[in-house]
Residue frames as a rotation matrix with the C-alpha (Angstrom) as fourth column:
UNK 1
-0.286 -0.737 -0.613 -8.08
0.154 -0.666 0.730 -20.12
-0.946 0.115 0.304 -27.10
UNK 2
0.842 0.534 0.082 -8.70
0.344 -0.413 -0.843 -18.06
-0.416 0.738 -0.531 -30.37
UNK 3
-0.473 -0.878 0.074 -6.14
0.651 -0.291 0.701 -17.28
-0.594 0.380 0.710 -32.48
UNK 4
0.932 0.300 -0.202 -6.62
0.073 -0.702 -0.709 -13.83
-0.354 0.646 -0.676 -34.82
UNK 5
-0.282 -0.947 0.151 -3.84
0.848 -0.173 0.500 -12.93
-0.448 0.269 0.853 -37.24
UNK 6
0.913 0.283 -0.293 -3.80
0.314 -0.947 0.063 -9.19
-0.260 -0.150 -0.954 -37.46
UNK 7
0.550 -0.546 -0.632 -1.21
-0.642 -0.760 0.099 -7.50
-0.534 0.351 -0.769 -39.62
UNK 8
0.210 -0.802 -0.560 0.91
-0.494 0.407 -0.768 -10.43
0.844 0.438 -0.310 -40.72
UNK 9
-0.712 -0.490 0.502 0.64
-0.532 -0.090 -0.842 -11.82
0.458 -0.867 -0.197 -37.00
UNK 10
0.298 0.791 -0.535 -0.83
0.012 0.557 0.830 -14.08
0.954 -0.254 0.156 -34.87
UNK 11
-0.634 -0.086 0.769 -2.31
-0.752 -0.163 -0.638 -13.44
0.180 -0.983 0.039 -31.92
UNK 12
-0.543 0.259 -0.799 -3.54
0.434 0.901 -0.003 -15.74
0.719 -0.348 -0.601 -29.43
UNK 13
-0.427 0.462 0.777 -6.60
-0.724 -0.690 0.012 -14.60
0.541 -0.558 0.629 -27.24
UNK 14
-0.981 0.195 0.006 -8.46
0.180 0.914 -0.362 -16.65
-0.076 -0.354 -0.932 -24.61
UNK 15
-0.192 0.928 0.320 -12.32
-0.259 -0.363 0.895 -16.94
0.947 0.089 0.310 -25.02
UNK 16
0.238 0.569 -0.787 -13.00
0.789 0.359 0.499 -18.15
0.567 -0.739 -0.364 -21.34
UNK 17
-0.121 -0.243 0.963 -13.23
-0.027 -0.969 -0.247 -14.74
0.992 -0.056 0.111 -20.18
UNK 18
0.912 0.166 0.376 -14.41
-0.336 -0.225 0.915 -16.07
0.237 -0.960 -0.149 -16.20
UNK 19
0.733 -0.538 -0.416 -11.24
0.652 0.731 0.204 -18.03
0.194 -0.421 0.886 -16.26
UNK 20
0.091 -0.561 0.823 -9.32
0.624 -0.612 -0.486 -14.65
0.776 0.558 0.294 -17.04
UNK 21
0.120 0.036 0.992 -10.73
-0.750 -0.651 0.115 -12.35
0.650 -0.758 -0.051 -14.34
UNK 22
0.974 0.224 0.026 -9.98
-0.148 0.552 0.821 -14.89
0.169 -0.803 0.571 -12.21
UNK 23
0.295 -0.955 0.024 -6.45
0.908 0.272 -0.319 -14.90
0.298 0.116 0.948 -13.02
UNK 24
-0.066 -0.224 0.972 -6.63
0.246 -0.948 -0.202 -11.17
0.967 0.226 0.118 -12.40
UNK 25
0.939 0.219 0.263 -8.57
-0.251 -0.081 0.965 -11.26
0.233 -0.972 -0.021 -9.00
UNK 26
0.791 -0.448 -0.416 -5.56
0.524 0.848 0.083 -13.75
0.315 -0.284 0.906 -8.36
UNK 27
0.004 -0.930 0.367 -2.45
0.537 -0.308 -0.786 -11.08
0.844 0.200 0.498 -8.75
UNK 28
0.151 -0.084 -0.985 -1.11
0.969 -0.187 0.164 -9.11
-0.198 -0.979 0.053 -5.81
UNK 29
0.078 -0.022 0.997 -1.51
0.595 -0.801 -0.064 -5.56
0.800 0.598 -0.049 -6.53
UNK 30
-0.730 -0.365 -0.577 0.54
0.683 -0.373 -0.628 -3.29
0.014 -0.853 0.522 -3.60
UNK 31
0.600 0.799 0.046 -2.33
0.786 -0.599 0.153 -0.62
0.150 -0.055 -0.987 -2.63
UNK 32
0.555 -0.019 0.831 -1.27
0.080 -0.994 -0.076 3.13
0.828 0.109 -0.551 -2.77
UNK 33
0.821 -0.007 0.571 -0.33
-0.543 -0.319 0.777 2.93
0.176 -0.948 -0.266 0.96
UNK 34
0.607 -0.646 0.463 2.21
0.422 0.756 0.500 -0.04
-0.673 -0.108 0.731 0.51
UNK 35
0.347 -0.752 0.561 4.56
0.836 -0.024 -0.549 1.54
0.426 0.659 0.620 -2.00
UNK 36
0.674 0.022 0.739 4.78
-0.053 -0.996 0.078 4.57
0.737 -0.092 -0.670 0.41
UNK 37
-0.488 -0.653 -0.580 7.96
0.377 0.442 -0.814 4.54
0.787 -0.616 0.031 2.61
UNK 38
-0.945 0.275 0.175 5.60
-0.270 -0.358 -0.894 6.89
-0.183 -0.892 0.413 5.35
UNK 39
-0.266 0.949 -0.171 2.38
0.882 0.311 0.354 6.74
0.389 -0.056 -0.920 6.63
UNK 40
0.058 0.566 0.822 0.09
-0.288 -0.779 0.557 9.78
0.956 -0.269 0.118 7.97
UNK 41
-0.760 0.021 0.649 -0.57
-0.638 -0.215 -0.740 10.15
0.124 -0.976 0.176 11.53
UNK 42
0.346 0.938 -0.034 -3.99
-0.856 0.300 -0.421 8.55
-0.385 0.174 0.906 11.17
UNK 43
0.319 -0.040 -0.947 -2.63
-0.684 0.682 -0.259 5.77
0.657 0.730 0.190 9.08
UNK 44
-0.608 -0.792 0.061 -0.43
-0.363 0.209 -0.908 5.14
0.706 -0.574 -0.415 12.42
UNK 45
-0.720 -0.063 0.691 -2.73
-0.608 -0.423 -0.672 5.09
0.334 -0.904 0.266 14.51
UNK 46
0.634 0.744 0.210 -5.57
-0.689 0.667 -0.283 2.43
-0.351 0.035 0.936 13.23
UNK 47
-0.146 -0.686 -0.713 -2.16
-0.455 0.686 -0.567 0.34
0.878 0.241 -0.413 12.72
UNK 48
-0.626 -0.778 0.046 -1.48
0.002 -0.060 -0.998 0.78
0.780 -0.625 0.039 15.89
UNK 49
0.026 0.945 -0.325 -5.14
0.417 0.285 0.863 0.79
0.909 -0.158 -0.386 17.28
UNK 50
-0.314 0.271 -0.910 -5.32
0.799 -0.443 -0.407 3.92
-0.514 -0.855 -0.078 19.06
UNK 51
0.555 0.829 0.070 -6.98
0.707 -0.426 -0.565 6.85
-0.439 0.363 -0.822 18.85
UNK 52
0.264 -0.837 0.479 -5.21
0.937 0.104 -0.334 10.05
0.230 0.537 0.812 16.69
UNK 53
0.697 -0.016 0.717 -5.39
-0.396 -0.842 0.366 12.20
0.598 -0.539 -0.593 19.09
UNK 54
0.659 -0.749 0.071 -3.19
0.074 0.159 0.985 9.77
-0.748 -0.644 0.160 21.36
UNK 55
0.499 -0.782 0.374 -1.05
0.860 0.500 -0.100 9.33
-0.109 0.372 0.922 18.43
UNK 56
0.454 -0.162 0.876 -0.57
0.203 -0.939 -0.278 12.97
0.868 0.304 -0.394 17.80
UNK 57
0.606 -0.423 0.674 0.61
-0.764 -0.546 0.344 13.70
0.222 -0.724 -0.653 21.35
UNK 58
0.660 -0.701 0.270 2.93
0.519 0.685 0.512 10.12
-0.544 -0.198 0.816 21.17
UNK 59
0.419 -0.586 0.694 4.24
0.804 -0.115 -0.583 11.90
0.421 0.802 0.423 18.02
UNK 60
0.796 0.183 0.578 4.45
-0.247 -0.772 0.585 15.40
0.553 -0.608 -0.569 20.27
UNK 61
0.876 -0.107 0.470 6.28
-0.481 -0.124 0.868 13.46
-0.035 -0.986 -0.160 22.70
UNK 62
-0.419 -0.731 -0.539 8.73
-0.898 0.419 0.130 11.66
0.131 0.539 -0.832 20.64
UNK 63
0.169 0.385 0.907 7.24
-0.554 0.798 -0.236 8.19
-0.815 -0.463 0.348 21.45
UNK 64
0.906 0.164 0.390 6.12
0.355 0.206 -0.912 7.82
-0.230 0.965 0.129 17.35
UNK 65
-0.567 -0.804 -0.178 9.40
0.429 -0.473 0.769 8.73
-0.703 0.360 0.614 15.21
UNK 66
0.615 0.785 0.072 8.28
0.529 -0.343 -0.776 11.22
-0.585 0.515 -0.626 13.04
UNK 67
-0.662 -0.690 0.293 9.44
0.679 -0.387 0.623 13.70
-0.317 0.611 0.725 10.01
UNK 68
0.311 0.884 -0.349 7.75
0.579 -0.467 -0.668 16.70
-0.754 0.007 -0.657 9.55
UNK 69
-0.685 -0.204 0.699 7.71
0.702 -0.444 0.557 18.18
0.196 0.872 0.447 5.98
UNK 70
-0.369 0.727 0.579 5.92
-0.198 -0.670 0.715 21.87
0.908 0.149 0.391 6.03
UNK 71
-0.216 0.509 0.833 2.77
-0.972 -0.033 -0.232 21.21
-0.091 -0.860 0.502 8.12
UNK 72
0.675 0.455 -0.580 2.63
-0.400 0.887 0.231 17.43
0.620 0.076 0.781 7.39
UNK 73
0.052 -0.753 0.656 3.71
-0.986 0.067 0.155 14.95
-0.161 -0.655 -0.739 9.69
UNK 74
0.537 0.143 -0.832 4.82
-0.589 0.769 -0.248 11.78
0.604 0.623 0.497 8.36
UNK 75
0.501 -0.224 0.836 5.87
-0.794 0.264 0.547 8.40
-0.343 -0.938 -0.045 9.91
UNK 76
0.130 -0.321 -0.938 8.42
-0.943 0.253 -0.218 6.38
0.307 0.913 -0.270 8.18
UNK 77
0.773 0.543 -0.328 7.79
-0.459 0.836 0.301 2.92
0.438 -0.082 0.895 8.23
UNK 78
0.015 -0.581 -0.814 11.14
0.268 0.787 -0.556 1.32
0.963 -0.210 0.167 8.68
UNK 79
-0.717 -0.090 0.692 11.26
-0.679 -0.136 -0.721 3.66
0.159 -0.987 0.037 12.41
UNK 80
-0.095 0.642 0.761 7.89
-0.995 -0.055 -0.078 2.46
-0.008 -0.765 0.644 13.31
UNK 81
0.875 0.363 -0.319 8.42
-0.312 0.928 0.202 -1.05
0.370 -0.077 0.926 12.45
UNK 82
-0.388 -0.914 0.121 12.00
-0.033 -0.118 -0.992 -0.66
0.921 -0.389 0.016 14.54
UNK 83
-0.575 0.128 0.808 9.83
-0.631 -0.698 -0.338 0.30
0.521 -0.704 0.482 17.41
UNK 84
0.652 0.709 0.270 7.41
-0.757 0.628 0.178 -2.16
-0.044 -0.321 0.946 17.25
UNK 85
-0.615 -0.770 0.168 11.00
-0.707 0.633 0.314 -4.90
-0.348 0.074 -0.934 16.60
UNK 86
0.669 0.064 0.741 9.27
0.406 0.803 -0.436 -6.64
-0.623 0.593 0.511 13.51
């Protein structure tokens, strides 16, 4: 550790900078796709490990719960984990 004092202040910095990014690697950062409450058709479907052409015509058929905004069709997580009962 390094201390600098830097206005009237001391700061405290660390100099082992591999020990740092390692603390960083370490943190759980939610990816784009996890803070979303839907998912895409596609997104469903390599969950679900078919192809998105079946999903499209599960979603078609009601099978998938779905919500269509405009021309998007979106799948909201809490249905499709209902469906699957995790």
């Amino acid at each position: 550790m390094e201390n600098v004092q830097l206005m009237n202040t001391e700061y405290e910095f660390s100099t082992n900078i591999e020990a740092e990014v390692e603390n960083i690697e370490k943190m759980k950062i939610p990816s784009p796709t996890q803070l979303c409450l839907t998912l895409t058709v596609e997104e469903t479907a390599e969950i679900l490990g078919v192809s998105r052409t079946f999903a499209y015509e599960a979603v078609r058929r009601g099978d998938i719960p779905s919500v269509r905004i405009g021309r998007r069709i979106l799948i909201p997580k809490v249905a499709l984990e209902r469906l699957l009962g995790t």
